[in-house]
C-alpha positions as CSV (number, residue, x, y, z in Angstrom):
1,X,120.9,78.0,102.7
2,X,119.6,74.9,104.3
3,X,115.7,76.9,103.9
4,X,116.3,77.4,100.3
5,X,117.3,74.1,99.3
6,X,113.8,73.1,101.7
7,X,111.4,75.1,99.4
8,X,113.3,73.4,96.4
9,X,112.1,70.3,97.2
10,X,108.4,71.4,98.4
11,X,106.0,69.9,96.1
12,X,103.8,72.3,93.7
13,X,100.7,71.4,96.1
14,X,102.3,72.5,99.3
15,X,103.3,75.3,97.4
16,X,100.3,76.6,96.6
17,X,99.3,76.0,100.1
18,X,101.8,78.0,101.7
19,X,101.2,81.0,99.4
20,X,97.8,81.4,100.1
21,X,99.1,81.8,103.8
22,X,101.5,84.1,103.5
23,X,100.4,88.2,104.5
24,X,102.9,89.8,101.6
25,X,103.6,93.1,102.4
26,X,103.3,92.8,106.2
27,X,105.2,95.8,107.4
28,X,107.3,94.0,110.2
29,X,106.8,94.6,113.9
30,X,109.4,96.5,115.4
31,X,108.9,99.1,112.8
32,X,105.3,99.9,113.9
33,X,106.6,99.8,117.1
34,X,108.5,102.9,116.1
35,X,106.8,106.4,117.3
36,X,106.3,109.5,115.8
37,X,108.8,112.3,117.7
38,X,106.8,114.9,119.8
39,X,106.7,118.6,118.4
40,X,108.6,121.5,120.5
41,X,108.2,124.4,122.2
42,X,108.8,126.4,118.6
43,X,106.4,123.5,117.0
44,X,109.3,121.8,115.2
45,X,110.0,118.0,114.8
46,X,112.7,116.8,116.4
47,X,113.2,113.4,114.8
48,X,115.5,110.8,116.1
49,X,119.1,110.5,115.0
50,X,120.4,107.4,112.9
51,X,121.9,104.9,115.1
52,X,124.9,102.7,114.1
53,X,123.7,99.5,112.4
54,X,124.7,96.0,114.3
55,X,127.8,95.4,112.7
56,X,127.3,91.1,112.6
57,X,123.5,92.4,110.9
58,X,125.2,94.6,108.3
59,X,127.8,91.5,106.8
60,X,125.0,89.2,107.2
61,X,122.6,91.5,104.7
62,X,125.9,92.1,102.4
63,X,126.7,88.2,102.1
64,X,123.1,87.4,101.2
65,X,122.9,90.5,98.8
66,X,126.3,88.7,97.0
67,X,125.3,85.3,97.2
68,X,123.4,85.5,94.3
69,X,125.7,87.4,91.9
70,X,128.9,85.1,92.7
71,X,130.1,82.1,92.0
72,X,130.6,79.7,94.6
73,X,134.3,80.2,94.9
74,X,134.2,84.1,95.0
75,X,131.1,83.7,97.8
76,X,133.4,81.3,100.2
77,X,136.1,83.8,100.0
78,X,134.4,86.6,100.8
79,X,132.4,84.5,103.3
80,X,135.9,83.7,105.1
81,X,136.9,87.4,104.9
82,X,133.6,88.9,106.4
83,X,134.2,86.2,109.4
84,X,138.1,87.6,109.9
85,X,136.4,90.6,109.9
86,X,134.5,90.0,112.8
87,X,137.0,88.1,114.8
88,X,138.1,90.1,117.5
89,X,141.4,88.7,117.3
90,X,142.2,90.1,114.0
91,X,144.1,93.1,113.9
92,X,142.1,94.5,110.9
93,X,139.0,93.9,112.4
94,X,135.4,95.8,112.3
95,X,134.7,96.4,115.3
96,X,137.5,98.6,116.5
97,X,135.9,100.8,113.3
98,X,132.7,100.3,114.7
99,X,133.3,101.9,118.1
100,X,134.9,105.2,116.1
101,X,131.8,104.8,114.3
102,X,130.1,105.0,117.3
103,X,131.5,108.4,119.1
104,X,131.1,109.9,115.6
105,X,127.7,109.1,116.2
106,X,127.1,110.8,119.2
107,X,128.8,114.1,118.2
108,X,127.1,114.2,114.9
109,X,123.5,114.8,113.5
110,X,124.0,112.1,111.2
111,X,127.1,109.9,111.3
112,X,125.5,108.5,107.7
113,X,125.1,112.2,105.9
114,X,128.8,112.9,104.9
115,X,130.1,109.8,104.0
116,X,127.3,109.1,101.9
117,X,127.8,112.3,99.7
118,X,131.7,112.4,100.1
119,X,132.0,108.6,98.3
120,X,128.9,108.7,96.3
121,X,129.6,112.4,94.6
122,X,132.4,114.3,95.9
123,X,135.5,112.0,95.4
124,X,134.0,110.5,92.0
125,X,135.7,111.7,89.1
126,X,133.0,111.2,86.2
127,X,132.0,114.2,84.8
128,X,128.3,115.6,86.5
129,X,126.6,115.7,83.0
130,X,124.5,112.1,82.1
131,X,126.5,110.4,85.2
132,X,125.5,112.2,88.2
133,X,123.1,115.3,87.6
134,X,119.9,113.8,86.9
135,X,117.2,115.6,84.6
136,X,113.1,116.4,84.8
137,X,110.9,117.3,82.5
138,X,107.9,119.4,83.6
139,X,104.7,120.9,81.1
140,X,105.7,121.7,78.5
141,X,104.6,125.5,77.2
142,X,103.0,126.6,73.4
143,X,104.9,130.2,73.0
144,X,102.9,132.0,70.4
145,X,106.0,134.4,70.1
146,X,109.1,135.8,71.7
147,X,107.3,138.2,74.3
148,X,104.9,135.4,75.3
149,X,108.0,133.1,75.8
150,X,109.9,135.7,78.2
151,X,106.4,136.8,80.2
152,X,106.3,132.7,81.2
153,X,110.2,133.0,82.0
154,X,109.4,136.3,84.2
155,X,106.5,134.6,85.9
156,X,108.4,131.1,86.7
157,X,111.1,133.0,88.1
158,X,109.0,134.8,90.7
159,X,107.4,131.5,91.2
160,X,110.6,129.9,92.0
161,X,111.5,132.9,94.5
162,X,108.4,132.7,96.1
163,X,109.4,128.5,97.2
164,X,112.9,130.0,98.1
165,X,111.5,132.5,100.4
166,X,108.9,129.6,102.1
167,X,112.2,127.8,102.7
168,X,113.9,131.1,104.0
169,X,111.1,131.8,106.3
170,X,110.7,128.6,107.9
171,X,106.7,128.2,106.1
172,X,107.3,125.5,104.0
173,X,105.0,122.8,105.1
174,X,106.5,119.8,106.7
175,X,106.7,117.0,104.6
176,X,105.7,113.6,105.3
177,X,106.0,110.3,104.6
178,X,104.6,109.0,101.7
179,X,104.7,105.0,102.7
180,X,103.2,103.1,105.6
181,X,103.9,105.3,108.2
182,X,101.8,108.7,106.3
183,X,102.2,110.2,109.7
184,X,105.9,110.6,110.4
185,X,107.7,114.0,109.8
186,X,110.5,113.8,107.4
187,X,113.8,116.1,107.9
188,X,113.2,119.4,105.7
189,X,117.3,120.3,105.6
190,X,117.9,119.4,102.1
191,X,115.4,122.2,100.9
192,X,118.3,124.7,102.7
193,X,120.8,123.6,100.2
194,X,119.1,123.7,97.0
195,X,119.6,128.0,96.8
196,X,122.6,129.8,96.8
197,X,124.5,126.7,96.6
198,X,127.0,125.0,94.2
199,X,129.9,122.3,93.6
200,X,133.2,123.2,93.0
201,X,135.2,121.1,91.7
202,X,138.7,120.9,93.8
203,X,141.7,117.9,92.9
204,X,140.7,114.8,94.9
205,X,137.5,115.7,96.1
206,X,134.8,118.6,95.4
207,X,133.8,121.2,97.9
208,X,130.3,121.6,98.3
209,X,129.2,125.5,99.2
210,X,125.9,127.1,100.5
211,X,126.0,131.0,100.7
212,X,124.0,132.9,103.1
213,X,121.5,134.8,103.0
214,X,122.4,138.1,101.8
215,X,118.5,140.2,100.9
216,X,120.8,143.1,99.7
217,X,122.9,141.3,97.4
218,X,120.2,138.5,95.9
219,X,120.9,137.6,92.5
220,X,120.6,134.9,89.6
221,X,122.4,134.1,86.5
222,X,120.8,133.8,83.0
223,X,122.6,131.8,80.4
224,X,121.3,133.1,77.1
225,X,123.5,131.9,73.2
226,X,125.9,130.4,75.7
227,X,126.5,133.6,77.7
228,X,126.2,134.4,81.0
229,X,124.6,137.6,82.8
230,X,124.1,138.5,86.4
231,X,120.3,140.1,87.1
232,X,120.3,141.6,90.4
233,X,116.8,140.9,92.4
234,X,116.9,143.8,94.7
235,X,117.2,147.5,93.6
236,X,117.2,150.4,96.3
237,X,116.5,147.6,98.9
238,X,112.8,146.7,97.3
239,X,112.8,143.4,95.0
240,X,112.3,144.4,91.3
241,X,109.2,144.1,89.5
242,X,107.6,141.4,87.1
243,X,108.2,144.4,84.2
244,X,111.6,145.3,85.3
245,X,112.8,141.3,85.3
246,X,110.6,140.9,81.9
247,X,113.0,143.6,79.9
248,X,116.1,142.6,81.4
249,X,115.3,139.1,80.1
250,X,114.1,140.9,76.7
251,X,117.6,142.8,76.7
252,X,119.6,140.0,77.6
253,X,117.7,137.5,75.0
254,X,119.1,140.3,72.3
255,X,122.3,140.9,73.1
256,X,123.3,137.6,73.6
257,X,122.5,136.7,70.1
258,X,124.6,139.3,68.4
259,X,127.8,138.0,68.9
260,X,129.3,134.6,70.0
261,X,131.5,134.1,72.5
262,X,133.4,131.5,74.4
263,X,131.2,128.4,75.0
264,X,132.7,128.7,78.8
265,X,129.9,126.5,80.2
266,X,131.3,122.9,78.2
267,X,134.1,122.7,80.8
268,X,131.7,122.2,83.6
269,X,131.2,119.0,81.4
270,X,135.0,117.4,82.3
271,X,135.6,115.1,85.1
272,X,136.2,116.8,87.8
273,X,139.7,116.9,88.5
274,X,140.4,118.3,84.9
275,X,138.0,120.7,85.9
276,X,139.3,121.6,89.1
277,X,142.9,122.2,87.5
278,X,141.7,124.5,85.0
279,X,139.7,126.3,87.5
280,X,142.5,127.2,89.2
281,X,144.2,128.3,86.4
282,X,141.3,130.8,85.7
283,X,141.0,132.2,88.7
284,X,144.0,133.9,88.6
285,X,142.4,136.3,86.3
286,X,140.1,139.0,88.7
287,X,137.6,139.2,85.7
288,X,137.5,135.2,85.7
289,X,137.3,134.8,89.5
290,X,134.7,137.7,89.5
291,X,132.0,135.7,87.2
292,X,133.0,132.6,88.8
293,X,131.7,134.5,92.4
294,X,128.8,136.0,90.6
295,X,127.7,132.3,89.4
296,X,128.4,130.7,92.5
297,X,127.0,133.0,95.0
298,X,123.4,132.9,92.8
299,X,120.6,131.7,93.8
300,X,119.7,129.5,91.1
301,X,120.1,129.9,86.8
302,X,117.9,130.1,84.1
303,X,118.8,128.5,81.0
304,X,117.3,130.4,77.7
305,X,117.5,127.5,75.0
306,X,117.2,127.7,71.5
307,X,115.3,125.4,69.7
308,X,116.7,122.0,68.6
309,X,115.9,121.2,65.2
310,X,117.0,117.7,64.7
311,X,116.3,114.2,63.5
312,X,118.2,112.3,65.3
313,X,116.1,111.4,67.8
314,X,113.4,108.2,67.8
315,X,111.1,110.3,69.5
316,X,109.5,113.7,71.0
317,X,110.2,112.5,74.6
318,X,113.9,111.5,73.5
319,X,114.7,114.4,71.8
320,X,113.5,116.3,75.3
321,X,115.0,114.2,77.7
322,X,118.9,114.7,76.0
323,X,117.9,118.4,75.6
324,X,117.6,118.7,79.4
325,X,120.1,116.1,80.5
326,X,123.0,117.2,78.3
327,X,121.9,120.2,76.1
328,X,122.0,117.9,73.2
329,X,125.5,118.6,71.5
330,X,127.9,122.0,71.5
331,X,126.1,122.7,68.2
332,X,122.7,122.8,70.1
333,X,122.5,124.0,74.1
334,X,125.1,122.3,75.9
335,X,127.3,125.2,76.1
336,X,124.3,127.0,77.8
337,X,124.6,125.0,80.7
338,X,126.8,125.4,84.0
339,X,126.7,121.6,85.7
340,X,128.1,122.8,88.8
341,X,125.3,124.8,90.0
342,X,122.4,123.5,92.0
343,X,119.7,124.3,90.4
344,X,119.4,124.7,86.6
345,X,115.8,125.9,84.9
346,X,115.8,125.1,81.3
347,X,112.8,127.3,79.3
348,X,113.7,126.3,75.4
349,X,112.2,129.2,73.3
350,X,110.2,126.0,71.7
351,X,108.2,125.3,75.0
352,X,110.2,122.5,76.2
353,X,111.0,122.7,80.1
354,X,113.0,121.2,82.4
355,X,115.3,121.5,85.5
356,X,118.7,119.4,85.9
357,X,120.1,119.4,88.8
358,X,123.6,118.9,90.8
359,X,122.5,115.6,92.6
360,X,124.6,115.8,96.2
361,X,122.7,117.8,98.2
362,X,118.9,116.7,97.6
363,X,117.3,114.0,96.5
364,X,114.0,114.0,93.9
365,X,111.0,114.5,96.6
366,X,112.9,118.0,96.9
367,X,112.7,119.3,93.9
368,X,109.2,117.5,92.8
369,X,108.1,119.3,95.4
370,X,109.7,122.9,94.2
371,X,107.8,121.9,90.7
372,X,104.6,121.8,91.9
373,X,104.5,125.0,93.7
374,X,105.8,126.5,90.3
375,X,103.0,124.9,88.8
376,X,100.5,126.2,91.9
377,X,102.1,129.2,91.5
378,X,101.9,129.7,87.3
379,X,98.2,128.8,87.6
380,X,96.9,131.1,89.7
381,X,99.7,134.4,88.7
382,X,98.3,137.3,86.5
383,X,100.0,138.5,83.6
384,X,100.7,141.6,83.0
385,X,100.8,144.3,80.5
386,X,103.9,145.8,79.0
387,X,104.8,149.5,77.0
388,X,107.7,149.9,74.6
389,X,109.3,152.4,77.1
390,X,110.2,151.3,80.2
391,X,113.4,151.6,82.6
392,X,114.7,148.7,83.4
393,X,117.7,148.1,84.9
394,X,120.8,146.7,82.9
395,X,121.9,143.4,83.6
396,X,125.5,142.3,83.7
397,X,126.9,140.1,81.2
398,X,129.5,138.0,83.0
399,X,133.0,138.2,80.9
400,X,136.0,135.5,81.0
401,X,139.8,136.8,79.9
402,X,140.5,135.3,76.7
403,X,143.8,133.1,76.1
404,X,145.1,130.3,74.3
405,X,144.8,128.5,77.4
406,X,141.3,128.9,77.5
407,X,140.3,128.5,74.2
408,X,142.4,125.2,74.0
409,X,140.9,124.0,77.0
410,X,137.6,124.8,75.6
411,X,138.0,123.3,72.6
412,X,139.1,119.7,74.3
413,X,136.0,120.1,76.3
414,X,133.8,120.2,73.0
415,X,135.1,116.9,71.7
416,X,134.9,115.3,75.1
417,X,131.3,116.1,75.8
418,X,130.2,115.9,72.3
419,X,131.5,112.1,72.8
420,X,130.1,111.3,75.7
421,X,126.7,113.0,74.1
422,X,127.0,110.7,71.3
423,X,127.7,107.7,73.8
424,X,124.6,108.3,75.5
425,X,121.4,106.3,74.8
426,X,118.4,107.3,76.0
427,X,115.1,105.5,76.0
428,X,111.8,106.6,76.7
429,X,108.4,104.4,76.7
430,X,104.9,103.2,78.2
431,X,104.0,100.1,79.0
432,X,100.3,99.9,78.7
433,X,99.1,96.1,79.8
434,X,99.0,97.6,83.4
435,X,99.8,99.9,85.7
436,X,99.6,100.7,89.4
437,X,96.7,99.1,90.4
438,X,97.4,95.7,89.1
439,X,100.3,95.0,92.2
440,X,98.1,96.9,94.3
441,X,94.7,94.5,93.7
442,X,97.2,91.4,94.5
443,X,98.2,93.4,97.6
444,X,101.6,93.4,96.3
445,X,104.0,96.7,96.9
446,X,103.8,98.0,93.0
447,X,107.3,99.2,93.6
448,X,109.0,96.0,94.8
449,X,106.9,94.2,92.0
450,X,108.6,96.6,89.8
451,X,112.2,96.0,91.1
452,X,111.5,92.6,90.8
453,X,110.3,92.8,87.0
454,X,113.2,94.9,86.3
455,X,116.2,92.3,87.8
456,X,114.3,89.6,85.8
457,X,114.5,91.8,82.6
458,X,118.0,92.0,83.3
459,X,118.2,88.5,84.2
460,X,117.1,87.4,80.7
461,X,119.3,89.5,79.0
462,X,122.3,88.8,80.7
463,X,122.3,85.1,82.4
464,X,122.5,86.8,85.6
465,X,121.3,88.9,88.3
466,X,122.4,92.3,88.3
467,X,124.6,94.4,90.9
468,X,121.5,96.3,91.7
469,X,120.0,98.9,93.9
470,X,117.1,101.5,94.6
471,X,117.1,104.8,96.6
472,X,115.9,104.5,100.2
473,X,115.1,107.8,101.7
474,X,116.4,108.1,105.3
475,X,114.2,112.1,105.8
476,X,112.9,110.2,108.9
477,X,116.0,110.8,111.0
478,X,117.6,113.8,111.6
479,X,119.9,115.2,108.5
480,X,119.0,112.2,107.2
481,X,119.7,111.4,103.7
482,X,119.5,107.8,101.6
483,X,120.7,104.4,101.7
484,X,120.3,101.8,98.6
485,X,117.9,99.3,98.9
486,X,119.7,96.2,97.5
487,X,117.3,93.8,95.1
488,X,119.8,90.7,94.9
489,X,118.3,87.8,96.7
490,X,118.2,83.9,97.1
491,X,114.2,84.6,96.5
492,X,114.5,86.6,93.7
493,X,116.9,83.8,91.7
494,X,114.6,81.3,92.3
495,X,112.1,83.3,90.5
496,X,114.0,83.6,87.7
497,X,115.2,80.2,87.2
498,X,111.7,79.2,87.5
499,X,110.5,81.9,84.7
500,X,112.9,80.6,82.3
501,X,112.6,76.3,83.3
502,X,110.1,75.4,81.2
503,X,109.5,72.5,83.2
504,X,108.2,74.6,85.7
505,X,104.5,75.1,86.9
506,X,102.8,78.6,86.7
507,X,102.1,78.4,90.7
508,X,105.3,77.8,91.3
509,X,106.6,80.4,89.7
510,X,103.8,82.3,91.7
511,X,105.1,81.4,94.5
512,X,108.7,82.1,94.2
513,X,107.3,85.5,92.5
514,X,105.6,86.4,96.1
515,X,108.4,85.5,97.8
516,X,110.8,87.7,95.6
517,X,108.4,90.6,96.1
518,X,108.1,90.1,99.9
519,X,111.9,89.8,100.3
520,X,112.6,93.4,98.1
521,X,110.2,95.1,100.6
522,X,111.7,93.7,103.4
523,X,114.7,94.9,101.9
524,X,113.3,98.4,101.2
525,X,111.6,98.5,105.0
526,X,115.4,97.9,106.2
527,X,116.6,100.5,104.5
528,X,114.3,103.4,105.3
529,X,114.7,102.9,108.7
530,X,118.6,102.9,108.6
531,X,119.1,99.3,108.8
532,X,120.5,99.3,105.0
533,X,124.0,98.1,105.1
534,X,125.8,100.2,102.5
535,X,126.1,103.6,104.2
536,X,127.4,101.7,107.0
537,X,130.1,100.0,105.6
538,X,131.1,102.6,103.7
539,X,131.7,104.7,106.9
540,X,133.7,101.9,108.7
541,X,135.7,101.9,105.2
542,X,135.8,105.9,105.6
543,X,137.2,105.4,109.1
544,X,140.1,103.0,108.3
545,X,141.5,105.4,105.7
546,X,141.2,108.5,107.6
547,X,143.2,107.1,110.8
548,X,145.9,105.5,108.1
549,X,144.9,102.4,108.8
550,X,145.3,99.1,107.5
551,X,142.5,98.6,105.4
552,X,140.7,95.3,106.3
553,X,140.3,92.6,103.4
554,X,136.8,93.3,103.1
555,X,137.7,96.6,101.7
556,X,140.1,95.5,99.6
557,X,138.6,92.8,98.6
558,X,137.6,92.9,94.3
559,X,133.9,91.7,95.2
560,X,133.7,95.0,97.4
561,X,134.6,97.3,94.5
562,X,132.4,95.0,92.4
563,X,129.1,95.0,94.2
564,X,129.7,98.9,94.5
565,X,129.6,99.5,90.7
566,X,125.7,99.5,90.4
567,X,124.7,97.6,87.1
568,X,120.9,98.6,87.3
569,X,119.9,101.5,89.3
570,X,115.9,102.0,89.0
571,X,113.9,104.9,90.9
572,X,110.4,105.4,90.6
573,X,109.8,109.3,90.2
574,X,105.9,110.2,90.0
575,X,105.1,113.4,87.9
576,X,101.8,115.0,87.2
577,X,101.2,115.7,83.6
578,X,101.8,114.0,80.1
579,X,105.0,114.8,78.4
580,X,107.1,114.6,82.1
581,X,109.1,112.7,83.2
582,X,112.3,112.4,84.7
583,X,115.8,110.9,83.4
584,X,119.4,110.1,84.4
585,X,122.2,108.3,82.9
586,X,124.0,105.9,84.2
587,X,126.2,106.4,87.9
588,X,129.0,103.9,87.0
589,X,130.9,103.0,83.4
590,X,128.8,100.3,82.1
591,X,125.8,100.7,84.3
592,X,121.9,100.9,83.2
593,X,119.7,103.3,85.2
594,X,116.1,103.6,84.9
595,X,112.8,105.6,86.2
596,X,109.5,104.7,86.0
597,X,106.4,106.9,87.1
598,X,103.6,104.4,87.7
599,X,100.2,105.7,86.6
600,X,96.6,103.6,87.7
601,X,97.0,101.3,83.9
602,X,100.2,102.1,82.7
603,X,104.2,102.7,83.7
604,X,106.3,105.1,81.8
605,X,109.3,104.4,81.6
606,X,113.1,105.7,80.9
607,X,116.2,103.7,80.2
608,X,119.5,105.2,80.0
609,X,123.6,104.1,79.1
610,X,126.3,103.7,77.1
611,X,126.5,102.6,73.3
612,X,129.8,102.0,74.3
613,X,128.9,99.3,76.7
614,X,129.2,95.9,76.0
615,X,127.2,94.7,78.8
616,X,124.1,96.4,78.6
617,X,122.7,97.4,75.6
618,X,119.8,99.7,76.5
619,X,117.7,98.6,73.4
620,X,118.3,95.0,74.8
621,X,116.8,96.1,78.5
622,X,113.9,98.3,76.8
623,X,112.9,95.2,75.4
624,X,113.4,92.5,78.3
625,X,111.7,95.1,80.6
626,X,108.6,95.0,78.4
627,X,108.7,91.1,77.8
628,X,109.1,90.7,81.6
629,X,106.2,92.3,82.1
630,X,103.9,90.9,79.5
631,X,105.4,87.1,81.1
632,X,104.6,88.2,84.9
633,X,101.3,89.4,83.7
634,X,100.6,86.7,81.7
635,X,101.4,83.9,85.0
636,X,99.3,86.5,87.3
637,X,96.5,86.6,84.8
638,X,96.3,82.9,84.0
């Protein structure tokens, strides 16, 4: 505290003087000093596992994360409560939690792994749809009629086999790190949950299920007019053929639109222990449990869309983003959706394609990579030619006993979604005044510059800082997931009350700008390698309620549930072409997420939340986010 107030009172002169001295974006020491694990005898990585976080480190990092965002009255108490907390004299204190914490360490892969997706997915009750599974847009494709439309569905599907069967094999290239370190092996687990897996929803807390591998019994569900059919890959033990796949899709696309039947798919849309309660309820029906299997045990399902024609959206890229985030209303595609399942490909008969996605077992690096193979893939495939006769085999269309119970419960779903649909605001735009190589010519990290811009936005908006966070990829340790990079910061406020005092001098605010930047990265270095302090406590929490525990004051302390209800959540997701993009809503009631894919002189940008919400209005950020950047630019430029 005693440094801050210091640098309040430099003059502008010695300001100036110390910024020109600073090295921003100095990766710190003991990080370089990390090496690169040695290869084995079968030529696989064998990374290092995630080691317990100091726990005096950890409430140090969350006190000057909060400090910030509270008052003074709120900070002292919680100051007094993080210092019981480490008093060994207290019967509620951490560090009897952090030496459980410990032997869970050593008998685990990663101590991190389940916690993380246990509290951050499986115990929320929100429904997946807009506030968990997050959407992508990819090319999208000019259909000059129904055939061409179902050849491109036939070839992306082989496409996306061919990436399952890289994973399957153990050829999928290594990944590596995409920061400093460009050397260092990332952990390639997540890819062997993306297939054959799914989320069912179960009271209290979701069960997350991968299948094995079963060649003989490979299969894949399409959803066509909000009806679901089983295609079978394999045939007298030989995968089918491109011709064979093509007519079952032509059959299915035909049958499926000459009757309507239950829209089954919307109560995948309810929070999940709704869900999980009617689920149960339908299983006791063998023709309900057997779709149920069938869905579950696929590898992955295509969604068939029908075109949306509609003018309620501001734009193209709106219109898109809803259609693959939510399926745009039960009068559109929502219906043809199932949110449980891991992987969902959505080929509108308009062109418009996308994937959304069950977010807990993989983060976006995954599945950007599974795109671009597709793309790889799509380039270089042949088409093929196609007679009027040919013998296909017949898929299976996927059938649900009909009741009142059902179709009540069907019907509640409708209005439920169809609310939270209309709830949902969407933004997407470019900012054009710069793009990645304006940070990057400063020697600024463009995404901390970003994070920073973004908190300001939300700054001026608001009147304060938000309860903010970025994803910090942990792939560098074995079974290794993410942490959030926190962006409050005592550097970061200073920026902003400097932006907005208009008694205050552009190198100042320089200065104080630097500083913010150089704090997120530190920030973001901590994070990545596994010195973030969420996951951590978070597991010590974990702990105390699985051995029935007291829970220590720091857990039930209301600035503890408050700094975990993330305000602004912004990830920057990188895509190749024009048109894509990806988009999410928001993870908490009330919250504001964003991506941005940084291009060399512009960002694209999305914005997403509630109408509902009477903190942030996401017209409001869409705004502030563009005159924050037009005022940092401005300062940088003058």
């Amino acid at each position: 505290m005693s440094s801050r107030i210091l640098i309040l009172r430099k003059s502008t002169l010695s300001l100036i003087k110390q910024s020109r001295g600073i090295k921003w974006f100095a990766k710190p020491q003991n990080y370089m000093a990390q090496k690169i694990p040695k290869q084995d005898e079968n030529g696989e990585c064998k990374l290092p596992k995630l080691e317990v976080p100091d726990l005096s480190s950890t409430l140090n990092k969350y006190l000057s994360s909060l400090r910030p965002i509270l008052d003074e009255s709120d900070y002292k108490r919680t100051q007094l409560i993080a210092k019981d907390f480490l008093d060994v004299n207290n019967s509620t204190n951490g560090h009897s939690l952090q030496k459980v914490l410990k032997i869970k360490a050593k008998c685990n892969d990663n101590w991190a792994g389940h916690v993380y997706a246990d509290e951050y997915y499986y115990k929320i009750n929100l429904p997946l749809p807009i506030y968990s599974n997050p959407a992508k847009l990819i090319k999208k494709q000019n259909f000059i009629d129904e055939d061409s439309y179902l050849k491109y569905v036939t070839l992306f599907i082989n496409a996306v086999l061919d990436f399952k069967f890289k994973i399957d094999s153990n050829t999928l290239e290594t990944d590596k790190s995409t920061g400093c370190d460009k050397t260092q092996d990332l952990c390639m687990d997540q890819y062997k949950k993306i297939f054959k897996s799914y989320r069912r929803p179960c009271p209290g807390k979701d069960k997350f299920i991968v299948y094995e591998n079963d060649f003989s019994k490979e299969h894949i569900i399409i959803i066509s007019n909000n009806q679901l059919y089983k295609i079978d890959l394999i045939v007298n033990s030989q995968l089918i053929d491109e011709l064979d796949l093509f007519y079952q899709l032509k059959c299915i696309r035909q049958e499926s639109k000459k009757e309507q039947e239950l829209k089954v798919g919307l109560l995948t849309s309810l929070p999940r222990n709704e869900w999980a309660e009617i689920r149960k309820n339908l299983t006791k029906d063998p023709e309900n449990s057997h779709s149920f299997a069938c869905i579950e045990k696929s590898a992955f399902i295509i969604c068939l869309d029908n075109r949306i024609e509609s003018e309620n959206f501001q734009s193209e890229d709106i219109k898109n983003g809803n259609q693959i985030l939510n399926g745009c209303g039960s009068s559109f595609n929502s219906a043809n959706r199932w949110f449980d399942k891991t992987l969902q490909f959505v080929i509108s008969e308009d062109g418009v394609c996308g994937l959304v996605r069950e977010h807990s077992p993989s983060e976006g690096p995954i599945t950007v990579n599974l795109i671009n193979h597709v793309y790889d893939y799509l380039e270089n495939a042949k088409s093929f030619d196609f007679s009027e006769s040919y013998p296909f085999s017949k898929p299976e269309k996927l059938k649900w006993k009909q009741s009142e119970y059902l179709d009540s419960k069907i019907k509640y779903a409708t209005e439920k979604f169809d609310n939270l649909i209309d709830d949902f605001d969407l933004n997407v735009f470019c900012y054009e005044n710069f793009g990645r190589s304006f940070p990057k010519k400063l020697k600024l990290s463009p995404d901390s510059f970003l994070q920073v811009a973004l908190q300001y936005a939300f700054f001026k908006v608001n009147g304060v800082l938000p309860v903010h966070a970025s994803i910090g990829s942990l792939r560098r340790f074995e079974k290794g997931r993410v942490d959030y990079i926190r962006g409050a910061n005592s550097y970061l406020m200073n920026f902003c009350k400097a932006m907005i005092d208009t008694n205050s001098s552009g190198e100042k605010k320089l200065f104080f700008l630097k500083q913010a930047v150089d704090m997120q990265t530190t920030n973001m270095l901590d994070a990545i390698h596994g010195h973030g302090y969420d996951c951590h406590l978070t597991a010590l929490k974990s702990i105390a309620e699985q051995n029935n525990k007291k829970l220590p004051a720091l857990f039930t302390d209301e600035v503890f549930d408050y700094n975990n209800r993330i305000q602004l959540l912004a990830s920057q997701v990188t895509t190749q072409f024009e048109g894509t993009f990806s988009c999410f809503g928001p993870n908490v009631l009330g919250g504001t997420t964003s991506t941005y894919n940084y291009k060399p002189n512009e960002i694209l940008f999305t914005v997403g939340g509630l109408k509902s919400s009477s903190f942030n209005s996401v017209s409001c950020l869409t705004d502030a986010f563009t005159q924050s950047l037009d005022e940092i630019f401005a300062l940088i430029k003058n």
